[in-house]
C-alpha positions as CSV (number, residue, x, y, z in Angstrom):
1,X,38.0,-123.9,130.2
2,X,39.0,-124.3,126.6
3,X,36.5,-126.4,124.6
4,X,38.0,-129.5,123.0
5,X,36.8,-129.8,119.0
6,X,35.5,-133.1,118.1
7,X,37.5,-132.8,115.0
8,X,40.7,-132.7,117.5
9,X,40.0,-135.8,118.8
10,X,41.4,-138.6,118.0
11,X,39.1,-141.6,116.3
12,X,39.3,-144.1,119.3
13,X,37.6,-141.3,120.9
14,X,35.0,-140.8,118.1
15,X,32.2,-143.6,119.4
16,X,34.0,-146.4,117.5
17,X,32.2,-148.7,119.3
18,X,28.9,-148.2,117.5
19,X,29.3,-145.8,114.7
20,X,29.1,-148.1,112.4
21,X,25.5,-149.8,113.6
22,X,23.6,-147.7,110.8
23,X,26.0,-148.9,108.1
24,X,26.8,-153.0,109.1
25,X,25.1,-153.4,105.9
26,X,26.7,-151.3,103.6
27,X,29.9,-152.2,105.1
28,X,29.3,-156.2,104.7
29,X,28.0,-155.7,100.9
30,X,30.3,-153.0,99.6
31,X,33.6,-152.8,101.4
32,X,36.4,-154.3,99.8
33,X,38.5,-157.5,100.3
34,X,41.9,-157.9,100.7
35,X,44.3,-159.8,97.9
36,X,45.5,-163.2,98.5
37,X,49.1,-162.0,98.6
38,X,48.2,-160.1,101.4
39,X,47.4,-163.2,103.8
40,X,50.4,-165.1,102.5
41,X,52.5,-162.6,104.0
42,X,50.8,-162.5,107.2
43,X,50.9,-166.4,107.2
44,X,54.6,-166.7,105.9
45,X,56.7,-169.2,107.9
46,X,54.3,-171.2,109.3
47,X,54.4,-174.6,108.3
48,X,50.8,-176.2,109.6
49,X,48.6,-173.3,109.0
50,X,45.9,-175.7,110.5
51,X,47.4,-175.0,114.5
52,X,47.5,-171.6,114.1
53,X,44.9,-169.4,116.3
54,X,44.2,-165.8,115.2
55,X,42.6,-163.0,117.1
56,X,40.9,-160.5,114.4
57,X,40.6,-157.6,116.2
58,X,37.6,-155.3,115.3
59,X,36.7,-157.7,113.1
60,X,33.4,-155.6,111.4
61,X,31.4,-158.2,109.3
62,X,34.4,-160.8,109.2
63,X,35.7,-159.6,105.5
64,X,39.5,-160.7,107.1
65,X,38.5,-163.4,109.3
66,X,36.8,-165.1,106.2
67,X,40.3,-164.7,104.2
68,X,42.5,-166.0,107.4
69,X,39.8,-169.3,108.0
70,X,40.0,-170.0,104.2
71,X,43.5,-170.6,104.7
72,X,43.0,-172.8,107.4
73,X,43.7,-170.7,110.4
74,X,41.4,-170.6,113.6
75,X,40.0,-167.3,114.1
76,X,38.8,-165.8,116.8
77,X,37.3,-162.9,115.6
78,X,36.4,-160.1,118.1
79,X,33.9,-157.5,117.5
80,X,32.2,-155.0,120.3
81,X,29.6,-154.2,117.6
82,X,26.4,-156.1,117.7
83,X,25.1,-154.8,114.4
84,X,28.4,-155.4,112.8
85,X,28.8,-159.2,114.3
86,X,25.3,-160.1,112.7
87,X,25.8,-159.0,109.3
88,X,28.7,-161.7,109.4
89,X,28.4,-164.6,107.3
90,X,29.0,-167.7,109.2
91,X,32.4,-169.8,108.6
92,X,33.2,-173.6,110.5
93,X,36.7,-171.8,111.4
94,X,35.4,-168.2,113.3
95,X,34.3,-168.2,116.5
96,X,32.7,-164.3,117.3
97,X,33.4,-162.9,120.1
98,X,32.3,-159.5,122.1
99,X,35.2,-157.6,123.0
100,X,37.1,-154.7,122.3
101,X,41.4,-154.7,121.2
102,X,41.8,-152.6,124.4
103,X,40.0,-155.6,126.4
104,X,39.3,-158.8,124.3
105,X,38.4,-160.8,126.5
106,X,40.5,-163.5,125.3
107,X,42.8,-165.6,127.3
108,X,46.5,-164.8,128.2
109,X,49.1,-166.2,125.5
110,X,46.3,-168.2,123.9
111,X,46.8,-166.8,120.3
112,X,49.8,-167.3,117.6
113,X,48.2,-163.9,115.4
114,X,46.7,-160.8,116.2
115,X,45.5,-159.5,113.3
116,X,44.0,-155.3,112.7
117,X,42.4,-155.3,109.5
118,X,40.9,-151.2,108.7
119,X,40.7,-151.1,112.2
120,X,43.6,-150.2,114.1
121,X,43.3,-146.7,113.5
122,X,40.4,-147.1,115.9
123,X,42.2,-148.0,118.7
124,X,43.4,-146.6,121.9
125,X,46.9,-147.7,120.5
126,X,49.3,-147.7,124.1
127,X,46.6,-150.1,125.9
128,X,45.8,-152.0,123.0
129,X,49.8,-153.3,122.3
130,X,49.4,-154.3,126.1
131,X,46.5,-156.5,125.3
132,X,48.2,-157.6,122.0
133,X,51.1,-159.1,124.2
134,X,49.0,-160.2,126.7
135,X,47.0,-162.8,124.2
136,X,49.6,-163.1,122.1
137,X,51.8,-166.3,123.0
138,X,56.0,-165.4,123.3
139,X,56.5,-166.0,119.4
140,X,53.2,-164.5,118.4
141,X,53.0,-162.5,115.0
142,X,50.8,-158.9,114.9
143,X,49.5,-157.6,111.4
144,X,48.0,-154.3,110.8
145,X,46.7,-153.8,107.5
146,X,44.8,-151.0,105.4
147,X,43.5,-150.6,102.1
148,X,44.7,-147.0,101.2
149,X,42.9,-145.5,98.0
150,X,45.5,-145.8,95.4
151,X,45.1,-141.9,94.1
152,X,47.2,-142.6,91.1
153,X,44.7,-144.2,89.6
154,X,42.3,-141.4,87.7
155,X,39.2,-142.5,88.7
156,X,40.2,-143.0,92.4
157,X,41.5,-139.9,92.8
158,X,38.0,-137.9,91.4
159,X,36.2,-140.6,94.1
160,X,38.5,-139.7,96.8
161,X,37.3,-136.0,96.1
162,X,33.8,-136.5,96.3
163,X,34.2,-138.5,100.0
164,X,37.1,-135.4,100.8
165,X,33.7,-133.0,99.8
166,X,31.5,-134.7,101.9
167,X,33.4,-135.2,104.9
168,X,33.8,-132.5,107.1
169,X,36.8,-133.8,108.7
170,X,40.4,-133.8,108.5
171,X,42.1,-136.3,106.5
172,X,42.1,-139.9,108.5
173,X,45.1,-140.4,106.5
174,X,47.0,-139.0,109.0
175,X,45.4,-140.7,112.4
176,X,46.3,-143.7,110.1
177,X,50.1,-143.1,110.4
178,X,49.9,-141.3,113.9
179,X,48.4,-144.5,115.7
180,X,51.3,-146.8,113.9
181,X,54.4,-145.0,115.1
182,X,53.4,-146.4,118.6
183,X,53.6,-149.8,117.2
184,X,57.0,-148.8,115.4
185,X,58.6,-146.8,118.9
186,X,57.4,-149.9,121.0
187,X,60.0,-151.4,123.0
188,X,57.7,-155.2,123.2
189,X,58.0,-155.9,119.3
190,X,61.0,-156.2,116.8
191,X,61.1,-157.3,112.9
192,X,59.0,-154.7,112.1
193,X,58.6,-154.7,108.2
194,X,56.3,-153.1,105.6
195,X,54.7,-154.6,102.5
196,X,52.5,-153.1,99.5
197,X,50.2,-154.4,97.4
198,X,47.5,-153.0,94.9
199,X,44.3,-154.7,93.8
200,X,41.3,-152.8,92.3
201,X,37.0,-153.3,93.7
202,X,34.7,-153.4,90.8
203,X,31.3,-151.8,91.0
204,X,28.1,-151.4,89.4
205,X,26.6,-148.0,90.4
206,X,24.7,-149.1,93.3
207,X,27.6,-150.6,94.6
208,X,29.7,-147.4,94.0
209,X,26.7,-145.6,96.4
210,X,26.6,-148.4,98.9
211,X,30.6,-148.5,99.1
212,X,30.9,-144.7,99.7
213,X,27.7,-144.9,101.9
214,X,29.6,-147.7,104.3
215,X,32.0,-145.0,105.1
216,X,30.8,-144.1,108.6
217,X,31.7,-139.8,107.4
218,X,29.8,-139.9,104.7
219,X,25.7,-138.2,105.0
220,X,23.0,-140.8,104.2
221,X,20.1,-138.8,104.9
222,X,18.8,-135.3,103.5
223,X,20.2,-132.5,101.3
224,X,23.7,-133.5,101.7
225,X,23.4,-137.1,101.1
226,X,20.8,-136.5,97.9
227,X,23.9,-134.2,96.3
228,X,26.9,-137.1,97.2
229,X,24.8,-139.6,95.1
230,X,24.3,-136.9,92.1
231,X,28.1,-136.6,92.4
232,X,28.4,-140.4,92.4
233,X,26.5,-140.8,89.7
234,X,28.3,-138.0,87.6
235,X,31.0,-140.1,88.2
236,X,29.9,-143.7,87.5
237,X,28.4,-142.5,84.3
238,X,32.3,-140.7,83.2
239,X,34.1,-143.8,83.8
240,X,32.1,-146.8,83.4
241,X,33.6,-149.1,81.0
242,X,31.2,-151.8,78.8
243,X,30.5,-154.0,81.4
244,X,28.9,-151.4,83.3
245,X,31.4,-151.2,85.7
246,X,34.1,-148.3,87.5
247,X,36.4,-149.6,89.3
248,X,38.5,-148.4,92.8
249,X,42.1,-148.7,93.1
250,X,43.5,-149.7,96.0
251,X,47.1,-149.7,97.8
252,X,47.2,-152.5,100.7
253,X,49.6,-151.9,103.4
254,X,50.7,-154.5,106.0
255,X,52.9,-154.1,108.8
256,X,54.0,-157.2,110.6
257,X,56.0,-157.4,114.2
258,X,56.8,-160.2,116.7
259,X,56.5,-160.1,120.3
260,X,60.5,-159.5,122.0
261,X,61.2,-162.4,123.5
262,X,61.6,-161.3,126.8
């Protein structure tokens, strides 16, 4: 029998569930947020903002579901990890919820949004479009967004390399893209359309470490982790400008769909 490399497999079957439980910390401290723009596009059209319900889907620490419930939106955020669910900062608007985008739990056609913020790449993408238009009510809206390193930017591109040195696996650039063309060749949505926007994180030097450090790839203990931070460090003390701060630049993709009306 020919042994399967991990590297091989793709990231849903990585332990997605609960490779982050080391890092909910990290990830609820450092990880950046999304620009407003970004939500105005997934929220475009809809008149009372107030009625709509939204199903975040792996949710992590609620960085999206605190942007959507802002705006007025009920969100339903859904989360299978534990860790992850109570690093989350309360809001009136979130419910949390224990599920998983290939089983959410969640009743049929009782959302207007499904939303995949940095996390669709995680899913087992042909059952999870099932669930999507399962929950999703006959004019419901789906949004999958990532914040992409923008490596034109100088010092993104020298960060990017230390994480690329690091990791020992293959770029995740490219599951990115793989587990979107099933939302693209699916015959259940239509008016699919993309839209960019950049936005930069600032950070002092502990939140440089902490931000690469969320990255569940990335060594926190031992030899390896001890020469990422003197990297890091290298870095931060290159680029910093007066206020003490580097700064990572980010490209935001969105792709929005709707459900074919059957």
């Amino acid at each position: 029998m020919t042994e399967i490399k991990s590297d091989s497999l793709p990231l849903y079957q990585k332990n997605p569930l609960t490779r982050f439980s080391s890092r909910a910390t990290e990830y609820a401290q450092y990880r950046p947020t999304y620009p407003p723009e970004v939500i105005a596009q997934i929220l475009e059209g809809w008149s009372n903002i107030s009625t709509i319900v939204a199903a975040d889907l792996g949710a992590g620490t609620g960085i999206s579901s605190r942007l959507l419930a802002d705006r007025g939106v009920r969100v339903l955020a859904v989360e299978p990890n534990e860790a992850m669910r109570q690093e989350a900062t309360p809001h009136p608007r979130i419910e949390w919820r224990n599920g998983t985008a290939e089983a959410t739990k969640l009743a049929n056609q009782s959302v207007d949004l499904v939303t995949a913020f940095q996390a669709f790449h995680w899913f087992n993408p042909s059952p999870t479009l099932e669930e999507f238009c399962r929950i999703l009510k006959p004019d419901g809206r789906v949004a999958i967004v990532w914040n992409h390193r923008n490596r034109k930017d100088e010092f993104t591109q020298e960060f990017s390399q230390v994480l690329k040195q690091a990791s020992k696996s293959r770029s995740w650039e490219y599951e990115k893209r793989h587990t979107l063309t099933t939302l693209q060749e699916s015959c259940r949505f239509q008016n699919i359309r993309h839209f960019v926007s950049f936005h930069q994180q600032p950070l002092d030097l502990t939140g440089l470490i902490g931000r690469t450090q969320s990255s569940s790839y990335i060594p926190t203990e031992g030899t390896e982790a001890e020469e990422v931070i003197a990297q890091l460090e290298k870095l931060y003390q290159k680029w910093k400008d007066e206020q003490q701060l580097v700064y990572i630049g980010y490209r935001t993709d969105v792709y929005l769909a709707e459900v074919k009306q059957q």
